[in-house]
C-alpha positions as CSV (number, residue, x, y, z in Angstrom):
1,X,58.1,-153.8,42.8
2,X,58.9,-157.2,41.2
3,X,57.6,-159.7,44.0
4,X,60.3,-161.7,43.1
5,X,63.3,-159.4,43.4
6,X,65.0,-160.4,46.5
7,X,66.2,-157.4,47.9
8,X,69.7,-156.6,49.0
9,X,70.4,-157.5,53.1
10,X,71.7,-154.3,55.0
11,X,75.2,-155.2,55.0
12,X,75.4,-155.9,51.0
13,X,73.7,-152.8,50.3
14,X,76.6,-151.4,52.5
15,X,79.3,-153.0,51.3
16,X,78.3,-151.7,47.2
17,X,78.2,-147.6,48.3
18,X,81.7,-148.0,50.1
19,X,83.2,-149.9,46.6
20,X,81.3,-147.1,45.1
21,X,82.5,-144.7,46.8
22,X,85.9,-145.4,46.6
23,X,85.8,-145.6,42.7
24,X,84.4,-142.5,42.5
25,X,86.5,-141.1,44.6
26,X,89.6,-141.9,43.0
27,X,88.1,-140.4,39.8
28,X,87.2,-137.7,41.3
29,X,90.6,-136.6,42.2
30,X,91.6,-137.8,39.0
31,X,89.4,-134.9,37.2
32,X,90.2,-132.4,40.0
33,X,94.2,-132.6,39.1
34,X,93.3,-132.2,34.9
35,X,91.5,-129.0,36.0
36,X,93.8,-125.9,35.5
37,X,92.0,-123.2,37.3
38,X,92.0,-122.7,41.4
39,X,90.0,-123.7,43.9
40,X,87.3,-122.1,45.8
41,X,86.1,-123.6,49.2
42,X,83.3,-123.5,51.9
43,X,83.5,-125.2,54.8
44,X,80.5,-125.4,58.0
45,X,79.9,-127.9,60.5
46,X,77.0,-129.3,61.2
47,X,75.5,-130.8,64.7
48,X,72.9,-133.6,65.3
49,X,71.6,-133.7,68.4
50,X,69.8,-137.0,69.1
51,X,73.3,-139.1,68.7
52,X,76.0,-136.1,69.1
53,X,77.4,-136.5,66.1
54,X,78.8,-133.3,64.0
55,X,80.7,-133.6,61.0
56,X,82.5,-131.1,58.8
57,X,81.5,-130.7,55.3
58,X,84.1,-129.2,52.5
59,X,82.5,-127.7,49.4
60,X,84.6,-127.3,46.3
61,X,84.2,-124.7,43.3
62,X,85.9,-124.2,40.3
63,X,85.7,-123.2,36.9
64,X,86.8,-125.9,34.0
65,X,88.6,-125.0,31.0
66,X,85.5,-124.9,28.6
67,X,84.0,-122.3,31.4
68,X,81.6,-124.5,33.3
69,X,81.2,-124.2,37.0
70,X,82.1,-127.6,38.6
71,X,80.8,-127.6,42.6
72,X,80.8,-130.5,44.8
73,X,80.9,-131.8,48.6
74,X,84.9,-132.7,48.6
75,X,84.2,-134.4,52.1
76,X,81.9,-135.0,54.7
77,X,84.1,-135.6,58.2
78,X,83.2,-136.9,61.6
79,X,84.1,-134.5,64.1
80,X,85.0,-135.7,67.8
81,X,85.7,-133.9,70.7
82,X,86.1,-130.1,70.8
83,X,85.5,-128.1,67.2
84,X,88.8,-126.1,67.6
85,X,90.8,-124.0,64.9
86,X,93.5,-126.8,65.5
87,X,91.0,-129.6,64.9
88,X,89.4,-128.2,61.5
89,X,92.6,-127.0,59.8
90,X,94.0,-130.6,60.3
91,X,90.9,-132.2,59.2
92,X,91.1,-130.0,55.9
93,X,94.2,-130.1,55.2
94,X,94.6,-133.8,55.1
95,X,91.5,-133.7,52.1
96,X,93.0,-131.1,50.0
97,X,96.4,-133.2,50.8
98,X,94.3,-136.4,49.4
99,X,92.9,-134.2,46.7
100,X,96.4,-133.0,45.9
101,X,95.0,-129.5,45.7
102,X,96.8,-127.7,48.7
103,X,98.9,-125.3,46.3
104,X,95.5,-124.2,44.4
105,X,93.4,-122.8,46.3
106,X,92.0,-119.2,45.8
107,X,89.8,-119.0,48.7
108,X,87.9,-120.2,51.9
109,X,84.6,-118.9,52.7
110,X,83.0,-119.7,56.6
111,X,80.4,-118.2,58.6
112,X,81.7,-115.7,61.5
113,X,81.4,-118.0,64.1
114,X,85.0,-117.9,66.3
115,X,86.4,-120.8,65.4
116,X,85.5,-120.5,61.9
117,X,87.8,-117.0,61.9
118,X,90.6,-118.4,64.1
119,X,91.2,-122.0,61.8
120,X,90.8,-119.6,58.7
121,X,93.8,-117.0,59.8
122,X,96.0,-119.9,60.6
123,X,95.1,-121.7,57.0
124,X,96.2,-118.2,55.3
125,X,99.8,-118.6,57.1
126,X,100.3,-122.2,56.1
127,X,99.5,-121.6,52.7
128,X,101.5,-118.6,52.6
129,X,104.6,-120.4,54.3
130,X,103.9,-123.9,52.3
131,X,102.8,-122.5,49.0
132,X,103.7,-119.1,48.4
133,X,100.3,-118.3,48.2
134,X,99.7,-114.4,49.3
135,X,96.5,-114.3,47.0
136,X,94.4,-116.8,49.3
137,X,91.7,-115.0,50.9
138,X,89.4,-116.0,54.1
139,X,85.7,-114.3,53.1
140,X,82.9,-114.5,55.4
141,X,79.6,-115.5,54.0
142,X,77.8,-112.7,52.9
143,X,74.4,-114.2,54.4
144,X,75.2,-114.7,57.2
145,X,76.7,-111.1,57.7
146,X,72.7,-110.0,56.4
147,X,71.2,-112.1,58.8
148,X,73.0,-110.3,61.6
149,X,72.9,-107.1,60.1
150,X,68.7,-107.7,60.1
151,X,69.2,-108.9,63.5
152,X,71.1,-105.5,64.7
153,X,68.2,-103.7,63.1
154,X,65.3,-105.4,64.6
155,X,66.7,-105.3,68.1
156,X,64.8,-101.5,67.6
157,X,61.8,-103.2,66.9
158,X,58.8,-101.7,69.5
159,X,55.4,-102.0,69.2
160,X,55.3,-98.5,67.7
161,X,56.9,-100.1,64.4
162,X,55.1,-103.7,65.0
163,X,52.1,-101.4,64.3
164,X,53.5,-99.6,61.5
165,X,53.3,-102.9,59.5
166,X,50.2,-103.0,59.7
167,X,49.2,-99.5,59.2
168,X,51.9,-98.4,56.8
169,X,49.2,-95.7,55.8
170,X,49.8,-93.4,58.5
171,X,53.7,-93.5,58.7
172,X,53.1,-90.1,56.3
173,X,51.1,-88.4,59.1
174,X,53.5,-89.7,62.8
175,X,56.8,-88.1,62.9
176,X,57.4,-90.2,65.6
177,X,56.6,-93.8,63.1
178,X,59.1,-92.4,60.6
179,X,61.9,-91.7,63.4
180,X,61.9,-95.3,64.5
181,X,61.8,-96.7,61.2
182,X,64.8,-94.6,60.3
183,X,66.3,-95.7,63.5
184,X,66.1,-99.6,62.3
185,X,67.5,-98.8,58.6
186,X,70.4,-97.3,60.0
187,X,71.0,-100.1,62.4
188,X,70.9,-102.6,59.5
189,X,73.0,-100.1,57.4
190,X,75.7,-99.7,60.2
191,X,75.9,-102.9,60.8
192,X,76.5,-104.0,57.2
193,X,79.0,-100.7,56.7
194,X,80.9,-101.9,59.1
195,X,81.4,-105.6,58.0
196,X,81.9,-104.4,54.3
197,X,84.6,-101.8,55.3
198,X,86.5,-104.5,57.6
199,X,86.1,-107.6,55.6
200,X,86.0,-106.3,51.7
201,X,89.1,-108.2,49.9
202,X,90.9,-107.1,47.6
203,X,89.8,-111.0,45.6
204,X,86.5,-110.1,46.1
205,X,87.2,-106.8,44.1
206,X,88.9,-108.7,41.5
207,X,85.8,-110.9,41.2
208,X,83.8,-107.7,40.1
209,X,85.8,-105.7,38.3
210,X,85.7,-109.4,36.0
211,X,82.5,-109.4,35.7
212,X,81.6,-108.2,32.9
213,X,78.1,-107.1,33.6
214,X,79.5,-104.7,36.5
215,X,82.9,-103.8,36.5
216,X,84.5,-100.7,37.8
217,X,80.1,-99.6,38.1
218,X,80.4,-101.6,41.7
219,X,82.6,-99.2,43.2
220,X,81.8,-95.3,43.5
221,X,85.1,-93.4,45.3
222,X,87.6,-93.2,42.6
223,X,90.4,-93.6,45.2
224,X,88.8,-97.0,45.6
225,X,88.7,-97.8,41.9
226,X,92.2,-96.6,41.7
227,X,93.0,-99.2,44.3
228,X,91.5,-102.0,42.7
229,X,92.9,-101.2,39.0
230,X,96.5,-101.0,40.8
231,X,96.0,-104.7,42.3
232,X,94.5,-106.1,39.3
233,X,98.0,-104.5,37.4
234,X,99.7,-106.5,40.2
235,X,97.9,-109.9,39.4
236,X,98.6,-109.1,35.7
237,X,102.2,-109.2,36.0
238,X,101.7,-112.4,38.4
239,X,99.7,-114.0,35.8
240,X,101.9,-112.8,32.4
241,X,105.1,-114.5,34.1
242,X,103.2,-118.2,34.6
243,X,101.5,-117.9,31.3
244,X,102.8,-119.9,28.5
245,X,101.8,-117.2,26.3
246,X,105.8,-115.8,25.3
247,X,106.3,-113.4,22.4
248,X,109.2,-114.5,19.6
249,X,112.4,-114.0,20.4
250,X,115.6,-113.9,17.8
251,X,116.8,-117.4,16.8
252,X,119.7,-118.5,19.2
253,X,121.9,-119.4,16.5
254,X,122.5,-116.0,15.7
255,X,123.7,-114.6,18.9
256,X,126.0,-115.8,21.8
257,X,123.6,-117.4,24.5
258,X,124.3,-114.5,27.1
259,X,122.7,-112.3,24.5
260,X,119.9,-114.3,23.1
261,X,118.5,-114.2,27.1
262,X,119.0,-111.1,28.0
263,X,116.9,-110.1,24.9
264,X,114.7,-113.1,26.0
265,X,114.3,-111.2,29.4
266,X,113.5,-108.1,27.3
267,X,111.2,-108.5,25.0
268,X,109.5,-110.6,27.7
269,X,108.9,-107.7,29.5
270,X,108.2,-105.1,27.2
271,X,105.5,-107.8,26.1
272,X,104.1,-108.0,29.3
273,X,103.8,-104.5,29.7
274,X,102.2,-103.3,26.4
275,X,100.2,-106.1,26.9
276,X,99.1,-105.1,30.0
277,X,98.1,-101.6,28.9
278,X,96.3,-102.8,26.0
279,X,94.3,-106.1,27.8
280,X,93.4,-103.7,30.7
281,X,92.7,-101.1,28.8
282,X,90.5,-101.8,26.5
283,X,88.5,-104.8,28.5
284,X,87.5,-101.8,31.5
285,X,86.6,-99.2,28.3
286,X,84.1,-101.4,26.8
287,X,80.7,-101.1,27.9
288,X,79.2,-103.2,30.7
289,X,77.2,-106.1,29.4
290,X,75.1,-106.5,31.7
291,X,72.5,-109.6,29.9
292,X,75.4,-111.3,29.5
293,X,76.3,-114.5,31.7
294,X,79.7,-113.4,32.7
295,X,81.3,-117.2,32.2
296,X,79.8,-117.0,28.5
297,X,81.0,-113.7,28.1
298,X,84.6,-114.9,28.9
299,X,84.6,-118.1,27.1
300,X,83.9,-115.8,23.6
301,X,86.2,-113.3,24.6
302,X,89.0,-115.0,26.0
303,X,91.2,-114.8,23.2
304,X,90.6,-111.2,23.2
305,X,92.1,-110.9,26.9
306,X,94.1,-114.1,27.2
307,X,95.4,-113.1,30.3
308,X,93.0,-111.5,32.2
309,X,91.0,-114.4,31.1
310,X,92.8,-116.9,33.2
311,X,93.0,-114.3,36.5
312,X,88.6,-114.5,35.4
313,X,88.6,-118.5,35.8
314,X,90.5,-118.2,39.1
315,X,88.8,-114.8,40.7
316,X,85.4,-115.5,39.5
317,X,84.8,-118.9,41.2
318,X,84.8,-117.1,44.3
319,X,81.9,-118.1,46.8
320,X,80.2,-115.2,48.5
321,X,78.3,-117.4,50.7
322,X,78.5,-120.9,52.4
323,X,75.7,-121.9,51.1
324,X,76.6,-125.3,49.2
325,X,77.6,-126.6,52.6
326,X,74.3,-125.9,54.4
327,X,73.0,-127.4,51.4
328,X,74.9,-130.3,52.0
329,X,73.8,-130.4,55.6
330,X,69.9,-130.6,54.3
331,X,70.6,-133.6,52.3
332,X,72.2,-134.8,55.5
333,X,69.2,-134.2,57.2
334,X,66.9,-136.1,55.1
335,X,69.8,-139.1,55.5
336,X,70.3,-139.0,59.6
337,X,67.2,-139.2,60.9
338,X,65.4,-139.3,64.3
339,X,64.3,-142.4,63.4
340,X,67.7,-143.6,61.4
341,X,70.1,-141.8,64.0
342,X,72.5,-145.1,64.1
343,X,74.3,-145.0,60.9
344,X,77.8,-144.9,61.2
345,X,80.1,-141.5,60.2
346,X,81.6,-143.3,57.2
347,X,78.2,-144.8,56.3
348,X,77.0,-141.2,56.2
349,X,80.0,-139.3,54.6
350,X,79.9,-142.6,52.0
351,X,76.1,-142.0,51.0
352,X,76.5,-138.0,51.2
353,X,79.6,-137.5,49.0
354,X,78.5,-140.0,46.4
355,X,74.7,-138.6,46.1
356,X,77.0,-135.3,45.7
357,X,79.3,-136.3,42.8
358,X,76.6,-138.2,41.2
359,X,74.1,-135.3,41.0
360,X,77.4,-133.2,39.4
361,X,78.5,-135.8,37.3
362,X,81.5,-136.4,39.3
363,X,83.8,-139.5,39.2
364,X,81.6,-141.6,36.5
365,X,82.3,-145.2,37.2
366,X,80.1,-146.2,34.0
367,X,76.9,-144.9,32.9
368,X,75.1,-148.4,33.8
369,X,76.2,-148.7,37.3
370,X,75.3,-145.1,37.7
371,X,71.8,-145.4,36.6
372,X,71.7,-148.1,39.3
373,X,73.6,-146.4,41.9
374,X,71.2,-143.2,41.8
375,X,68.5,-145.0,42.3
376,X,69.9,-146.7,45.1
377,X,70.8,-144.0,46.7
378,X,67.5,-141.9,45.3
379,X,65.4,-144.3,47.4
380,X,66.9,-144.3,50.8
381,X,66.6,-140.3,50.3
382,X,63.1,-140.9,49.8
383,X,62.2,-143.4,52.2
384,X,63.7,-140.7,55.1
385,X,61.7,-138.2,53.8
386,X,58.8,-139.1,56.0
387,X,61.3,-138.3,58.9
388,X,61.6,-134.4,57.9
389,X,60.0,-132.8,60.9
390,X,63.1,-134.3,62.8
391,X,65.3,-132.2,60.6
392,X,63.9,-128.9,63.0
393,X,66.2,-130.1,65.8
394,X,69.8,-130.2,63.7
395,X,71.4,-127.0,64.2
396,X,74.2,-125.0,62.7
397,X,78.0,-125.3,64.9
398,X,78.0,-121.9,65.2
399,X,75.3,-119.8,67.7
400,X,74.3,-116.5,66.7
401,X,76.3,-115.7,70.0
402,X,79.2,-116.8,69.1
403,X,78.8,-115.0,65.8
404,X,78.0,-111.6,67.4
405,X,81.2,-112.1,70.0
406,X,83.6,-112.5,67.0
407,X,82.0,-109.8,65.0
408,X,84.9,-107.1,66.5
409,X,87.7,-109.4,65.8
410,X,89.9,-108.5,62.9
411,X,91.1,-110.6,59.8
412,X,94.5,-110.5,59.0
């Protein structure tokens, strides 16, 4: 370092990532609203326990019009008092307010912990009631569901089978070895059946059957597939009635007006319906193609399938797991420390968000104070990263009891 830079003070330092942050953020919502597709969202909170803070990070996913994944943290809130259904849906429903996104979103993905499930039912109904929306879907995050599947199945874990690893030679000659290890697989396999029967969505089927490298291959009943193939007729019609894609209709002057739109109305929907058979048709007969990245594979081919190309950028963008927001919460622990435990909630969101958009080439400001912003923030990253064995005692909201409790509830 230049001995004679005079570094910033504290409170200068401050006082440039809150302007900063406020730019960006105001260009960030800026480049969310151009964006035509939906939005896909994860929300966790996360706990620290040497100052009691916990804070509630909103993830946001979407797919842009040139079929590029754009992910970011939306917001990273300060949580008081009791972490109730009540307290989260107001906290996200005044960013996607901010964010002027409330009437696109596709879908919300949370762990299972009971809260989680209870603020994600009552989201459904006020989207439902305030937007129409009756595609939105609450998915649970598939890791987690693993991790207490893998849980289930090593509560049958006895010495017998702590051996086994150890000896996997002799599992051929004990009856009694093979028994036990069945018992575990089918613990782990019950467990899963039952959270894939329960929870399965019929968004998360439309995800598939888009995906070009899969399609109908993912499911093997036929009644299923059937199913599926209906809905994604549904969505078809849905889509075809938004679109701005019209076929040509006879010129007005020709006809009274009563005429010209009831054949308007007509050839409308004898468009949509040939166009139907023929988009669905031929996009499930084609092979799989299963090398191909499934967001390239739509950008070439979405004049082929103009309409189930749009239902692709809205279904596809679909999280499976919550994992951008623990993400989030590892950065966080590099930033609140053991040793740095007394900067402020807005401090923290400030710092968090912006190292977020930055990274994903969010809200540019201009590329010369983001070169010096990065760094900026880069550095006090990396001056906390001596403090990493402190990151051990932050903890994820929800307790795998909690988890397990809610595991029997039911998601309307």
């Amino acid at each position: 370092m230049d001995s004679h830079y005079n570094l910033p003070c504290r409170q200068t330092l401050k006082e440039k990532v809150n302007s900063l942050f406020s730019q960006r953020r105001t260009n960030v919502k800026s480049e969310i609203n151009n964006l035509t597709s939906k939005v896909a969202l994860t929300t966790d909170i996360w706990s620290f326990t040497f100052n009691n803070t916990a804070f509630l990070g909103i993830t946001m996913h979407c797919i842009t019009n040139d079929w590029k994944i754009k992910k970011c943290l939306l917001d990273f809130i300060s949580l008081k008092g009791s972490h109730s259904a009540e307290l989260i849906l107001t906290k996200l429903t005044d960013v996607l307010q901010e964010f002027n996104i409330s009437d696109r979103i596709i879908s919300l993905t949370t762990d299972n912990g009971s809260n989680m499930l209870a603020y994600g039912r009552e989201f459904a109904s006020e989207l439902k009631a305030g937007f129409f929306n009756f595609t939105f879907t609450h998915n649970r995050c598939a890791a987690h569901i693993i991790n207490l599947a893998v849980k289930a199945g090593m509560k049958h874990l006895d010495s017998s089978i702590i051996k086994l690893r150890k000896f996997v030679n002799k599992i051929k000659n004990s009856q009694l070895l093979i028994d036990n290890l069945k018992n575990l697989a089918n613990a782990i396999y019950e467990k899963l059946e039952t959270y894939w029967n329960r929870h399965i969505s019929n968004s998360s089927a439309i995800s598939a059957i888009l995906d070009s490298r899969y399609k109908l291959t993912t499911f093997n009943d036929q009644e299923e597939r059937k199913n599926y193939v209906n809905h994604l007729q549904t969505l078809f019609s849905l889509y075809i009635s938004n679109s701005q894609i019209t076929p040509s209709t006879t010129n007005v002057t020709s006809q009274d007006s009563q005429t010209y739109f009831l054949n308007m109305i007509n050839d409308r929907q004898d468009y949509a319906e040939n166009h139907e058979y023929n988009e669905k048709n031929n996009y499930l007969s084609t092979p799989c193609d299963i090398n191909a990245d499934p967001l390239v594979w739509w950008n070439v081919y979405q004049k082929t399938y103009p309409i189930l190309s749009l239902i692709a950028k809205d279904y596809l963008i679909i999280q499976a797991t919550s994992v951008l927001s623990e993400q989030a919460f590892s950065v966080a622990g590099n930033t609140i420390t053991q040793t740095r435990n007394r900067l402020v909630p807005e401090t923290a969101r400030a710092t968090l968000c912006l190292k977020s958009w930055i990274e994903n080439k969010l809200g540019v400001v201009n590329n010369e104070d983001d070169k010096e912003n990065t760094s900026t923030i880069n550095s006090e990253d990396s001056n906390s990263s001596s403090d990493k064995e402190s990151t051990s005692t932050i903890s994820s909201e929800d307790s795998d009891s909690s988890s397990e409790d809610s595991d029997s509830e039911s998601e309307n």
